[in-house]
Every structure is written in C-alpha cells, then in structure tokens.
C-alpha positions in Angstrom: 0.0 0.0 0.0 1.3 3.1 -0.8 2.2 5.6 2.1 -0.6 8.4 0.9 -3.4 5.2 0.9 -1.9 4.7 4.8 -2.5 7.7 6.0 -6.1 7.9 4.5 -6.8 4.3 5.9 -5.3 4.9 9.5 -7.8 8.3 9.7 -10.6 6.2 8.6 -10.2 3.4 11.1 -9.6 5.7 13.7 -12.8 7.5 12.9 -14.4 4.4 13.8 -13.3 3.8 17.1 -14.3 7.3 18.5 -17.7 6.2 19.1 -19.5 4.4 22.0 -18.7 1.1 22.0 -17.2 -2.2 23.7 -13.8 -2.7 24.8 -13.5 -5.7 22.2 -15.0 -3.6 19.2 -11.6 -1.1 20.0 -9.4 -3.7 20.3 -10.5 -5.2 16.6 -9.7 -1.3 15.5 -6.5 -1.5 16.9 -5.7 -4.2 15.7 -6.3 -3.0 12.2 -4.4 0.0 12.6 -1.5 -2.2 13.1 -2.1 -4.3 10.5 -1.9 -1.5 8.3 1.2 -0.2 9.0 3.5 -0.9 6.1 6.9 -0.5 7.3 6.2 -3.1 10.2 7.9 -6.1 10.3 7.1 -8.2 13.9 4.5 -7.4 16.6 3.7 -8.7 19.8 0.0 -7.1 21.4 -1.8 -7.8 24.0 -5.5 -6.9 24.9 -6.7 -7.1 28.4 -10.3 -6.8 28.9 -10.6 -4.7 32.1 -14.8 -4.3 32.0 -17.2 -3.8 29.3 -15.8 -0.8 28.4 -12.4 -0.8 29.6 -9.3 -2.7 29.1 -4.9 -2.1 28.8 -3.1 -2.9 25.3 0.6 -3.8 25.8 2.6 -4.1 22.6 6.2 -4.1 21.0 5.8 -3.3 17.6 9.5 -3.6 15.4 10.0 -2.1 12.4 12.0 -3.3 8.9 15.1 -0.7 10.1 15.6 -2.2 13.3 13.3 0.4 15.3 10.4 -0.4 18.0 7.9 1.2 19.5 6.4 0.2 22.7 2.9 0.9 23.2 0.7 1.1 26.6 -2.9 2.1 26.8 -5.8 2.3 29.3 -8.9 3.0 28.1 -12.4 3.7 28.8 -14.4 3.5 25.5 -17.6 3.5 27.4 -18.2 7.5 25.2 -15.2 7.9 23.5 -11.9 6.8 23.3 -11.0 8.0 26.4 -7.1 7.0 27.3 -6.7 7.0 30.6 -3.2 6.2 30.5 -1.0 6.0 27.4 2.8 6.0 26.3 4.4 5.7 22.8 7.9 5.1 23.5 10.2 5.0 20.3 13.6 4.2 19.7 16.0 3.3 16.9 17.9 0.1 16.1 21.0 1.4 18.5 18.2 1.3 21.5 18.3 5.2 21.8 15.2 6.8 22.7 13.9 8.8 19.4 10.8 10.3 20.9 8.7 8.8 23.7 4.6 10.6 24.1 2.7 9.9 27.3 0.3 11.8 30.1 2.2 10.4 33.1 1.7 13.6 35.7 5.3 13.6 36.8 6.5 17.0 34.8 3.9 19.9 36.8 7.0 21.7 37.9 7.5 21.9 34.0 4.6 24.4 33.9 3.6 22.7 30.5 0.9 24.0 28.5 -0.6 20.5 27.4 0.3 19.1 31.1 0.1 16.4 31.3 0.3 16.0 27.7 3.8 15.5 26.7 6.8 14.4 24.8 10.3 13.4 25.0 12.3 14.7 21.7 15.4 12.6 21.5 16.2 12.3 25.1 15.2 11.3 28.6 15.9 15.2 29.2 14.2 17.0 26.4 10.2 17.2 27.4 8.2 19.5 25.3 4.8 20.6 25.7 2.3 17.8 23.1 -1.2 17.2 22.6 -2.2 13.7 22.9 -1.4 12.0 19.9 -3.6 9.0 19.5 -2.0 5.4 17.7 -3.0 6.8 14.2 -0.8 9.8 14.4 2.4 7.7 16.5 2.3 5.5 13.4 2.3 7.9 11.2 5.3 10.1 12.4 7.3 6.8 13.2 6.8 6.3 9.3 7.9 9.1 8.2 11.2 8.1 10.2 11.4 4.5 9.2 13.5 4.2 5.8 12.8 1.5 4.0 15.1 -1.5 2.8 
C-alpha cells in the first residue's frame, strides 16, 4: 500500500473507534491499525479486557530498520476513546530513545501547556509541551522516520 493510501486508511479506522462502544469492538480497531502499518515487520499485542468498556493494550511493535515502538494504553471506551493512560515510547535500532509521548503527571514543575500532555524529543531530558497523539498519528510520524530497505 502506498504511504498516501496509509495515511487515509489509519484516519478512517480511527474515525471508527471514536464512538461508544465495547472494549473488544476497539481492540479489533486497533488491531487493524497495526495491521496497516506498512513499514512493520514483527509485533507482539496484547489486549486485556478490564470491564465492558475498559481494558490495557501492551505491545512491542518492530519495524524493517531495526526500530520499536512500545505501546501502553488504558482505556475507557464507554463514550469515547478515552485514554486513561498512554505512552508511545520509540527508539531506533541502537536502543536510543527517538521520541517517547505519554500523560504520566510527573513533569507539573515543567509548567507545561498541554500538562500532562507531553513528549520526550530525542532524550530522557528534552520534554516539550504535546497534545495527545492517539496510535494513528504515533504510526504515522514513526513512518515518516522508518527508511525502507
């Protein structure tokens, strides 16, 4: 699939899972989301049902240069897509952290606009302020990183 057709499917399917719904329903979305990622080369996901509306995906997703992305989530889909608790982390073939995104509260003294909303830009050290970016956009940024073979 070409990368414009990616984009367009990964805004569609995400579209989808921003309605009311069960915890299994987002976890097929995901799924899919995943699936469509054309520079991905091994996965490992897991999906744990936490109620009818809740539930924690845990994943390490590699990439065909060497690169992985770790991936936690807790959400409540019960009106939305509500994530409770997320973090991207990324990092390159070398094991250095490229970016990481996540809402953990421990940055207030930060004063962050988006707190607590934010991202780490090539370091452990370098936090800027970030909206949450949902799985759609992570994927989408770590392709345009990801140089094919």
């Amino acid at each position: 699939m070409c990368r414009a057709g990616f984009c367009f499917l990964f805004e569609s399917l995400f579209q989808k899972i921003c309605t009311h719904l069960r915890i299994e329903t987002y976890f097929r979305q995901i799924e899919k989301i995943i699936d469509a990622c054309p520079v991905l080369q091994l996965l490992n996901v897991t999906y744990e049902k936490r109620g009818t509306h809740e539930g924690f995906i845990r994943g390490e997703l590699c990439f065909v240069d060497g690169s992985t992305l770790y991936v936690r989530e807790f959400v409540d889909v019960e009106v939305i897509a509500d994530r409770v608790m997320y973090a991207y982390q990324f990092i390159d073939s070398l094991q250095k952290l490229v970016f990481r995104y996540d809402n953990t509260g421990h940055h207030r003294k930060l004063a962050l606009s988006t707190y607590p909303n934010h991202k780490h830009d090539g370091g452990e050290d370098r936090v800027i302020p970030s909206a949450a970016p949902d799985l759609v956009a992570v994927l989408q940024e770590i392709e345009s990183l990801v140089e094919l073979p």
